[in-house]
C-alpha positions, 0 to 999 in steps of 0.5 A: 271313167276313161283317161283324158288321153284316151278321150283325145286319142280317140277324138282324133282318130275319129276325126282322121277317119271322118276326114278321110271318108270324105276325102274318099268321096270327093275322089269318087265324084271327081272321079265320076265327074271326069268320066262322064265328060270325057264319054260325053265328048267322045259322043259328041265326037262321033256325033259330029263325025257322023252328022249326027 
């Protein structure tokens, strides 16, 4: 049987990690997020440059 600690400690590494994979993909959909509307209005930048 494992040491109550140890069960704690691990819980809450398991814990930390699971928050900071999250944390990770929020970062990467607002980071995408962001992306996607600067280039949109960089397109509709040029677009309307054109008259398109």
């Amino acid at each position: 049987m494992f040491d109550r600690d140890l069960q704690r400690a691990a819980a809450r590494y398991t814990t930390a990690k699971t928050v900071e994979v999250y944390a990770g993909i929020a970062m990467v959909v607002v980071a995408v997020s962001v992306v996607v509307t600067v280039g949109f209005r960089v397109v509709q930048s040029i677009a309307s440059t054109f008259g398109l």
